[in-house]
C-alpha positions as CSV (number, residue, x, y, z in Angstrom):
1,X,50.6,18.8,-16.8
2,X,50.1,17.1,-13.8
3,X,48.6,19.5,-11.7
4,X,45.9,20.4,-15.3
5,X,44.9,16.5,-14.9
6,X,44.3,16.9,-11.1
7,X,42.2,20.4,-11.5
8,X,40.2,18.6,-14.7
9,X,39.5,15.5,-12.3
10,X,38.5,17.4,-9.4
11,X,36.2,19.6,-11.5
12,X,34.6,16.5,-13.2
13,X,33.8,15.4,-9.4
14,X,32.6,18.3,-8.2
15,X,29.9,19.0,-11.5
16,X,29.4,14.6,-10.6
17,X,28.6,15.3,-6.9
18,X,26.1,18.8,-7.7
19,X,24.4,16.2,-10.6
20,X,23.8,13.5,-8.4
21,X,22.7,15.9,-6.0
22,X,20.4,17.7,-8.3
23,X,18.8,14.3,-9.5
24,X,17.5,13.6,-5.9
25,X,16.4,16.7,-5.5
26,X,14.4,17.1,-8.9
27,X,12.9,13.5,-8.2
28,X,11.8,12.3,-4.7
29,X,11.4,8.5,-4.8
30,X,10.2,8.3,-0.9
31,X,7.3,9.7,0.4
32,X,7.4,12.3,3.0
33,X,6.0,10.4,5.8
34,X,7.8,7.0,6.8
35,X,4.6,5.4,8.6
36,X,3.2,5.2,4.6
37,X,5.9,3.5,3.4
38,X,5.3,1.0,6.3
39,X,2.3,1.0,5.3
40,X,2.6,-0.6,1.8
41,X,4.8,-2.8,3.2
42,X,2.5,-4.2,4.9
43,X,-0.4,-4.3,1.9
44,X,2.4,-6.0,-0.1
45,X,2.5,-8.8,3.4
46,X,-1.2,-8.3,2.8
47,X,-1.0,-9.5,-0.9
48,X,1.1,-12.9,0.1
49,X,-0.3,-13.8,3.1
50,X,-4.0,-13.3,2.9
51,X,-5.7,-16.2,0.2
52,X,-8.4,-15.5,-2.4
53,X,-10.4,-18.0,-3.6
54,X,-9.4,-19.7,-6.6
55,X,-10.4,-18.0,-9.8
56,X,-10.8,-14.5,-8.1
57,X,-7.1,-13.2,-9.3
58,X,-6.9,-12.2,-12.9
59,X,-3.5,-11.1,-14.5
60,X,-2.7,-8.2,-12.5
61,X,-3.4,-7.5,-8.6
62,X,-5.2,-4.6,-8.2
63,X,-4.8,-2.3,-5.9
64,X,-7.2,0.7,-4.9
65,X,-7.0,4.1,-3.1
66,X,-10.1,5.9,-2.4
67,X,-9.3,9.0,-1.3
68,X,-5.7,11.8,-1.7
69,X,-2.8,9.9,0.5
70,X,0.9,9.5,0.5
71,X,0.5,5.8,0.2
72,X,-0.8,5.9,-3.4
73,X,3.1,6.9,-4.1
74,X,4.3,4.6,-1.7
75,X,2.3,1.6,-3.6
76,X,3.7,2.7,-7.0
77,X,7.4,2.5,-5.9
78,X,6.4,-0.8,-4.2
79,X,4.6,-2.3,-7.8
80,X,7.5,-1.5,-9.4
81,X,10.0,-3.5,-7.4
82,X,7.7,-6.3,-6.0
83,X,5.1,-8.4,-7.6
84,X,1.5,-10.3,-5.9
85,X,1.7,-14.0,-4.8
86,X,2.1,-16.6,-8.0
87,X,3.9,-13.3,-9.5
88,X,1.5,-11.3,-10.8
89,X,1.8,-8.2,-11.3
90,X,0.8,-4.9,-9.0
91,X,-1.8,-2.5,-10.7
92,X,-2.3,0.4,-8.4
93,X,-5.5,2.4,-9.1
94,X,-6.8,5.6,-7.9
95,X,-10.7,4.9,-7.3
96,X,-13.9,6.7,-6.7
97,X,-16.7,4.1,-6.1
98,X,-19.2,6.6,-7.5
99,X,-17.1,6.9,-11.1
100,X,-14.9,3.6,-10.6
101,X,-15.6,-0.1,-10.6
102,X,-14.0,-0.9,-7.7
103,X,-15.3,-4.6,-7.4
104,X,-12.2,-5.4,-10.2
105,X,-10.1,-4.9,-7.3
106,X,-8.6,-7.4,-4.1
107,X,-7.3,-4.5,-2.0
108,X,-9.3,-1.2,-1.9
109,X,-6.8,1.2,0.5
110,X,-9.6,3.9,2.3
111,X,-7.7,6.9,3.3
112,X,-8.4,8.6,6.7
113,X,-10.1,11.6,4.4
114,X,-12.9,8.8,3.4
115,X,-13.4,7.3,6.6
116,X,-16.5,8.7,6.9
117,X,-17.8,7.1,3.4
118,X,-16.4,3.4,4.3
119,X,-19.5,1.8,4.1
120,X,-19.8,3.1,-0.3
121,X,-17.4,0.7,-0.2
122,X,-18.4,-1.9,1.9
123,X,-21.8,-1.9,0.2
124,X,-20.2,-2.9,-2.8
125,X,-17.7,-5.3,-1.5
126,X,-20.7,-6.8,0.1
127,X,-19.6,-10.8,0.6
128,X,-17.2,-10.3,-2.8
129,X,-13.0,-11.3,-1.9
130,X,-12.1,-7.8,-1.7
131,X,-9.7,-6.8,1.4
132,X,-11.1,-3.4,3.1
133,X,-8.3,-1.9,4.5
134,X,-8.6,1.4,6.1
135,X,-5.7,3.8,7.6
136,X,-7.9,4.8,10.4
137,X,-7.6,3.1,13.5
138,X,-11.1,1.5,14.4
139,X,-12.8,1.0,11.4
140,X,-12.9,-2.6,11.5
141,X,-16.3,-1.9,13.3
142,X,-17.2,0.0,10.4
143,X,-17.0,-2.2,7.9
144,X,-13.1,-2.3,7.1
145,X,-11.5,-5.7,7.0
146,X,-7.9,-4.1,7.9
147,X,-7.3,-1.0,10.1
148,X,-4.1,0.4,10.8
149,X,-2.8,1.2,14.1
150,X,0.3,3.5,15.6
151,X,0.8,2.3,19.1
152,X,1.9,4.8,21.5
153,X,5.8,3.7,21.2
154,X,5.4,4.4,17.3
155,X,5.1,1.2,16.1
156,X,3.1,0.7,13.0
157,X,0.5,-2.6,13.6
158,X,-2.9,-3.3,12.0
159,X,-6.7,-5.0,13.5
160,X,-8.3,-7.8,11.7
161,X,-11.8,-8.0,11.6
162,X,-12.1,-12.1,11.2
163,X,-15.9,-11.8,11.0
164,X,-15.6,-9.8,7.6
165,X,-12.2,-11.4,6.7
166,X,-14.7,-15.1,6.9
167,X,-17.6,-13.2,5.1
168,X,-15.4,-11.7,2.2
169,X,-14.1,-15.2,1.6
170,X,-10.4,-14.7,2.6
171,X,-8.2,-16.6,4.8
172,X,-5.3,-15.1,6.2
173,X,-1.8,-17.2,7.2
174,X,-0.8,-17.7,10.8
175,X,2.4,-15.6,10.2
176,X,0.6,-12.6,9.5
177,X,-2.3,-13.0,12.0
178,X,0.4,-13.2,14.9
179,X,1.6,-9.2,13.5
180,X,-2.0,-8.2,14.0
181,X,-4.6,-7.9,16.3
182,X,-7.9,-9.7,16.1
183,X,-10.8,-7.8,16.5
């Protein structure tokens, strides 16, 4: 009887251990690259620590991603767990800003595969509070407000455009400027 009850309890583990297994594998929850979930770490920093004016936040904080990356996924996982500053809610859009109105938004994400169409969205921006944050480095000359950077020891950091930052009517806290270089 004994030894039954030990065979049932080590089968029951092992079919625990292949489901549990199975789950993770049917269902990926992290994205394939690490630097993109640094990445919206660092938008969700972005979404405390820069200010908008009063009156530009409505109920959600939205979020867009012009162009196909990893961190649209990464931003999902991140809206679900976390909310914006006076805790609003994340809304994470995918946008075109031929098709989209993209002026709704406070963060529009430009993926390295749009780099070269930056300034569709800076046009629109124009001198609105919208944060142009691009995951190429250098584009802070091109228009972006935000532009990542991987230094050569690995290390995710990001450029701030403070010209742009001024003209888009942000301010930005001290704690997060010192992470960043100004540009």
């Amino acid at each position: 009887m004994i030894y039954l009850l030990r065979k049932y309890k080590i089968l029951y583990l092992k079919v625990l251990l292949m489901a549990i297994v199975f789950l993770f594998m049917a269902h990926p929850t992290q994205a394939q690259d690490p630097e993109y979930r640094a990445q919206s770490l660092y938008i969700y920093k972005f979404s405390k620590y820069i200010f908008w004016p009063k009156g530009s936040l409505g109920n959600t904080f939205k979020i867009g991603v012009f162009g196909n990356s990893p961190i649209y996924k990464e931003l999902e996982i991140m809206a679900s767990l976390k909310k914006a500053a006076n805790d609003i809610d994340f809304e994470i859009l995918k946008v075109d800003p031929e098709t989209d109105d993209i002026s709704t938004c406070q963060i529009i994400y430009v993926a390295s595969s749009k780099s070269r169409q930056i300034s569709e969205i800076t046009d629109i921006a124009g001198d609105k509070p919208i944060l142009v944050v691009a995951e190429r480095e250098g584009m802070g000359s091109r228009g972006a407000t935000i532009s990542f950077i991987v230094l050569e020891n690995g290390v995710l950091k990001f450029e701030i455009n403070m010209d742009l930052l001024e003209q888009h009517k942000l301010e930005i806290a001290d704690e997060l400027l010192k992470l960043g270089f100004k540009i």
